[in-house]
N, C-alpha and C positions, 0 to 999 in steps of 0.2 A: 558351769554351762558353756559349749560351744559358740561361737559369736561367728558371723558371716554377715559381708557388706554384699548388697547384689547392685549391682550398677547400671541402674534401665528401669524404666517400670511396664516398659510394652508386658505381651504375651509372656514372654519368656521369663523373663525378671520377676511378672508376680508369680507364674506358677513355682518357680525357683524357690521362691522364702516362701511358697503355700509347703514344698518338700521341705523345705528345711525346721521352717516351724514346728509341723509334725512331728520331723525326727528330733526334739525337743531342743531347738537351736534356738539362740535368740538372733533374731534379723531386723537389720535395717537395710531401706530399700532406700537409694538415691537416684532423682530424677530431674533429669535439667530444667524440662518446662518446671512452669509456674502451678500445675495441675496434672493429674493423672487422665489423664484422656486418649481414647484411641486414635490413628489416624489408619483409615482406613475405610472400605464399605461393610462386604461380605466374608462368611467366611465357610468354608467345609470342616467338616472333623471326620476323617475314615476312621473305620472299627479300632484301628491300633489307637488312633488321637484320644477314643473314646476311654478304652480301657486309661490311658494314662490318666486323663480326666477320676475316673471310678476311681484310681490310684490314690489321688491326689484328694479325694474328700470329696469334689464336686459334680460328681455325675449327673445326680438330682437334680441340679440346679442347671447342669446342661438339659436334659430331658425337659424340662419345665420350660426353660426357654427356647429351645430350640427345635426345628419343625427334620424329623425321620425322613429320611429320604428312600422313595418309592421305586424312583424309576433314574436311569440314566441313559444318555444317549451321546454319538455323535453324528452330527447330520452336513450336507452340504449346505453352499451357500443357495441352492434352489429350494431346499425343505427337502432332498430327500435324504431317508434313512441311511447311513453308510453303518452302524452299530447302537443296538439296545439292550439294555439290560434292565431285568429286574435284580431291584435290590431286595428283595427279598431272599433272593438266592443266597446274596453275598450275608445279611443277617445269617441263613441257615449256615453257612460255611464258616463264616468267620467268629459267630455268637454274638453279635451286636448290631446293629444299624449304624451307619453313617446319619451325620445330623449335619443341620444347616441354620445358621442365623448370625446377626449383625454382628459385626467388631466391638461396637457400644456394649452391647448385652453380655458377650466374653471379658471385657474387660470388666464390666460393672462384679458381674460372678467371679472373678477371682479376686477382686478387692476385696469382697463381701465375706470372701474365705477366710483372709487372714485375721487373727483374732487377735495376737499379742504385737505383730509387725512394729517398726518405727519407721512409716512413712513418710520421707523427706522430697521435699517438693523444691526447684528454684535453684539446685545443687548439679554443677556442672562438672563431670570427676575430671582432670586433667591428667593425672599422674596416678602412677603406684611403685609401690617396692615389692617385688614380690617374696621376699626372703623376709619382710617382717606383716607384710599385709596391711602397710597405711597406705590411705589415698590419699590425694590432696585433690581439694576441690575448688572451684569459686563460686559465689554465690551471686543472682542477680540484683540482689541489693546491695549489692557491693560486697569487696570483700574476700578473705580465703578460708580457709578450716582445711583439717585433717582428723582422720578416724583410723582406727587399726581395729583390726578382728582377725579371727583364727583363718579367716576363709573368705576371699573376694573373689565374689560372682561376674563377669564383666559379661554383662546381656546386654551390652550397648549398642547392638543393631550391627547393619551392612558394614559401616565406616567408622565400624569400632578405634575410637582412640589406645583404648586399651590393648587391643588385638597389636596395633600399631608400634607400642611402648615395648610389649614382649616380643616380636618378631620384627624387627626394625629394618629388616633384609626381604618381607611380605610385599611381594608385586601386589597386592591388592586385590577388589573386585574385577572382575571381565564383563565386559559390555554383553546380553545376551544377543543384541541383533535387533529386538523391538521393543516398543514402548505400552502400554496397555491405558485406556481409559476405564474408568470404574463408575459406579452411579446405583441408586436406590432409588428406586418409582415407587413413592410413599398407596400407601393401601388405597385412598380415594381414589388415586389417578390408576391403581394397576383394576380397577373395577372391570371386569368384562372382559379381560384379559384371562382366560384359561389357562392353567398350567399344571394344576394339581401338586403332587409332591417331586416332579418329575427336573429334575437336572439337566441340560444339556449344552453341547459345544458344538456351534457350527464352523465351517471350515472352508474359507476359500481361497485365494491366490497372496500368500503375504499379509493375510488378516485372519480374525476369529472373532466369533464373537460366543462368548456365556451367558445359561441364564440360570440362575438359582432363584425360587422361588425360598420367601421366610414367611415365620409366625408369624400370623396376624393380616396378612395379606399381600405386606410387601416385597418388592422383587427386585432383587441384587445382581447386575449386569456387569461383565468387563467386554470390554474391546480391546484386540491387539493391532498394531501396525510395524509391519519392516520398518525401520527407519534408524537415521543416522541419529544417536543421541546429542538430546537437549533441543533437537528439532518438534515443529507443529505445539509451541508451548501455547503460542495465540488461538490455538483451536478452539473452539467455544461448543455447545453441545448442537448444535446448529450443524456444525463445521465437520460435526462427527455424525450426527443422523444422516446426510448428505453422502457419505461413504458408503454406509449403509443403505442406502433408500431404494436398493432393487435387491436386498435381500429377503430370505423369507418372512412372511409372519409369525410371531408377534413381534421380531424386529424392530422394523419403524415406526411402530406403536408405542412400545416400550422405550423409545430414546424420542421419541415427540412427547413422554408423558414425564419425560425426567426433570424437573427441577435446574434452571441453569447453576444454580450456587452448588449444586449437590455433584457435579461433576470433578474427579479428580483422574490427574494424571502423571504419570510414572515412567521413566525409562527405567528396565528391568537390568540386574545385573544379579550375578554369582560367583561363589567361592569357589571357579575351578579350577584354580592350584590348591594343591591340597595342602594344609598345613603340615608338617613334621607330628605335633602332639598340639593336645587341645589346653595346656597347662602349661606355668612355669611356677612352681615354689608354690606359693601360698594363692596363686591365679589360677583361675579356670576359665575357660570361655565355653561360652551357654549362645544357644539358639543360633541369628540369624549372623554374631561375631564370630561364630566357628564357622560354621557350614551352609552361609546361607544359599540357597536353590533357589532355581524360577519354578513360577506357580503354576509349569505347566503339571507336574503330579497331584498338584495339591496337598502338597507334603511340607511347606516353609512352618504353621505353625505347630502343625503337630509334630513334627519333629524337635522341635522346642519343646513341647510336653513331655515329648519322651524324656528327651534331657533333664527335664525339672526331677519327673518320677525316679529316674534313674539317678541321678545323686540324691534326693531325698530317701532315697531306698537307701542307698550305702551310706549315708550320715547315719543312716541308723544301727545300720550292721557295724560298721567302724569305728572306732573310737580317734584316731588319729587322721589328720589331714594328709598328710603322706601318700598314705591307705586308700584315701575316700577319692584324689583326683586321678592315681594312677590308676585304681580299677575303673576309674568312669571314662578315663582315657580309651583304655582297652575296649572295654562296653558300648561307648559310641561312636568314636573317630569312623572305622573300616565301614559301618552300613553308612551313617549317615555322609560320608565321603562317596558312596558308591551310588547314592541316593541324588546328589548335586549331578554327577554326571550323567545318569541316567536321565533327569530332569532336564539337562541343559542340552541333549541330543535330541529327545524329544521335541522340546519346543523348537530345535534348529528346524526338523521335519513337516512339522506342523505349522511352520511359515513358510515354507515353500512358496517359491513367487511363478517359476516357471511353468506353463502350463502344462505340458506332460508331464514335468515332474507330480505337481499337484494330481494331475488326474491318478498316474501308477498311484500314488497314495491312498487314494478315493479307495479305489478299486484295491487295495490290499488289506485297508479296513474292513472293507462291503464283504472281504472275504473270509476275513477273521471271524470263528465260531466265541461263541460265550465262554466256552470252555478251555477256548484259548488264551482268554483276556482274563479269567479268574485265574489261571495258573501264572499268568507273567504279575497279577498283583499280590499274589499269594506271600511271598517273601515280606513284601511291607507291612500289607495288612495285619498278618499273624503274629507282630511285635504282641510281644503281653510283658506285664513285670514279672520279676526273679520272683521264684518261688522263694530264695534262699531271704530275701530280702524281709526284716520283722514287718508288719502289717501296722500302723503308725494308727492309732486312737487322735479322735479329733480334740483338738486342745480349746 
């Protein structure tokens, strides 16, 4: 039997050993916390995230938890309309719904998945060889260890150590320009707040603000701001409603109903140098240590999915490691490379701090047909898995 270390237990890392397991591997996952836990609020899944999800064994368990999304929009910072969409449309087009629900609930659901996994907790990878596949690790109880498998995953996030070991010449991430707050109005306090199933992004001078409605009543917010990183870290939820408080409704309802503990906040950054290849030898890098994008597409975890599906796909077609990172090479680097960019132009555009700038903006949105905005996400959405790829029986 095939042996693979995945190095991360975020998104990326379980759906990884969910593909891998499938394609009849055996995996251990190593994770530096002390616990397998999300950090994070909200999250989306567009149609392609979904199919990789269906890929992967857990669709069900996405649908069960997660609340379809109806409507989408983007609006000004007064409330008005600048673009809406029904998502209904995008179900008929693309064959799926996009879904929406907590980080918690996604993580819990792909733990849930794996059946045979060796879930290691408290293990910090430090190194690897890529020509024989050991890591070396430390433990927080003190201590080192090493492990060797056919196949090391390194889903180590943004500030991949790993990434770091095989391209040691890697200028790193790029500052995107803003920072985002994030927040969850638990279902009591979002009481009387209307939103329906409806998504949207309002837009003003060097800020934004999202609202995603989830199952069960609660409502998953981010806010962005221009700023210089590692700045506004004192900001309190107080400090952020305040920025807000002459935006539209449900706005400062929604950030007076927030929870102060529940406030989290992030300077955003992406992989816009592109890597060479996503592998050395017996290494591959998976999700946010390859490629990772700002959230302005909404494409950071599902592109991680794709990756899982996509080598759990070819672990199973393949029999040779060789084999398996250099077609997942070819298969993911060029979209998901074109994907970071496209993400990171976006959101340069969509801060706009100048006021003419922002208004042309407005006004070229406001202009923009349905028909226009389904063909520019046409290419993303319509990822599906290889037919060529064997269909993996659940273990």
């Amino acid at each position: 039997m095939n042996t693979a270390i995945v190095v991360g237990g975020g998104i990326g890392g379980l759906s990884a050993a969910i593909g891998l397991e499938r394609a009849g591997w055996q995996v251990t996952v190593l994770e530096r916390a002390e616990e397998f836990r999300p950090v994070g609020a909200g999250l989306t899944f567009a149609p392609n995230g979904v199919r990789a999800l269906d890929w992967l064994g857990v669709g069900e368990q996405l649908r069960a938890h997660g609340m379809a999304q109806g409507a989408a929009g983007i609006r000004a910072a007064s409330g008005r309309w600048l673009l809406r969409e029904d998502l209904g449309e995008i179900r008929r087009r693309f064959g799926v719904s996009g879904y929406m629900l907590h980080r918690a609930d996604v993580h819990a659901m792909l733990i849930g998945a794996l059946r045979h996994a060796d879930l290691r907790t408290g293990q910090q990878v430090t190194d690897v060889d890529p020509d024989t596949g050991t890591v070396e690790f430390q433990l927080t109880t003190g201590g080192t260890g090493t492990a060797t498998a056919d196949l090391v995953v390194a889903a180590d996030g943004l500030h991949s150590p790993l990434r770091t070991r095989l391209f040691p010449g890697y200028p790193g991430p790029t500052y995107a320009g803003y920072l985002v707050w994030r927040g969850v109005v638990p279902s009591e306090a979002a009481a009387g707040i209307e939103l329906g199933s409806a998504v949207s992004e309002s837009w003003g001078r060097g800020q934004r603000f999202g609202i995603v409605p989830l199952l069960g009543g609660q409502v998953y917010w981010f806010a962005t701001l221009s700023a210089l990183p590692g700045s506004h870290t004192e900001d309190d939820i107080e400090a952020v409603a305040r920025r807000f408080r002459n935006w539209h409704d449900p706005i400062p309802r929604l950030l007076a109903a927030t929870p102060p503990e529940a406030l989290l906040r992030h300077d955003i950054y992406s992989l816009e140098t592109p890597l060479p290849r996503y592998f050395t030898g017996r290494v591959l890098l998976l999700g946010d240590a390859a490629h990772a994008v700002t959230p302005d597409l909404g494409q950071g975890a599902v592109q991680a999915l794709e990756d899982a599906a996509t080598l759990g796909g070819l672990a199973a077609q393949h029999g040779d490691v060789s084999s398996i990172v250099d077609a997942y090479d070819r298969a993911r680097r060029a979209r998901t490379q074109r994907l970071v960019r496209v993400s990171a132009s976006t959101g340069r555009m969509t801060q706009w701090r100048h006021p003419v700038a922002a208004a042309i903006r407005d006004t070229l949105t406001w202009l923009t047909p349905s028909s226009v905005y389904l063909r520019t996400v046409g290419e993303t959405f319509s990822w599906t898995p290889d037919p060529a790829w064997p269909v993996p029986e659940a273990r």
